[in-house]
C-alpha angles and dihedrals in degrees: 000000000000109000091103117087124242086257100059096033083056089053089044088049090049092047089056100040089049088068125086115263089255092062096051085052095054094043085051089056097042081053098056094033089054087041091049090053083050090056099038089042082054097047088048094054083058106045106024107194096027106155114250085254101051090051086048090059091045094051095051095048090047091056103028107032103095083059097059132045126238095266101046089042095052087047081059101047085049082052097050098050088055078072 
């Protein structure tokens, strides 16, 4: 986003880097995984009573796919749904 302005981006960039490297890490995780329960609450809206499974999948092609090719990325969803 760039609706802050440089000053503000500079005092949000000391505040992080003022916490331990732990911390940065946890806040990372509690930002993918909050990102991931967008994207699964979203995927839910529009396919209400997809299987777990079947939202995992989802989820993984809406985040991976521009690193596989179509080919690589259908041989992991028949993986996944091996699981």
């Amino acid at each position: 986003m760039t609706d802050s302005t440089g000053e503000i981006v500079n005092k949000q960039l000391e505040i992080m880097l003022a916490k331990s490297e732990s911390e940065r890490f946890r806040i990372g995780e509690e930002f993918i995984d909050f990102g991931r329960r967008v994207l699964g609450n979203s995927i839910l809206l529009e396919f209400p009573g997809i299987s777990e499974t079947e939202l995992k999948i989802e989820i993984f092609k809406k985040c991976y796919s521009s690193f596989y090719s179509p080919d690589e990325l259908h041989l992991i969803v028949l993986s996944m749904k091996c699981y």
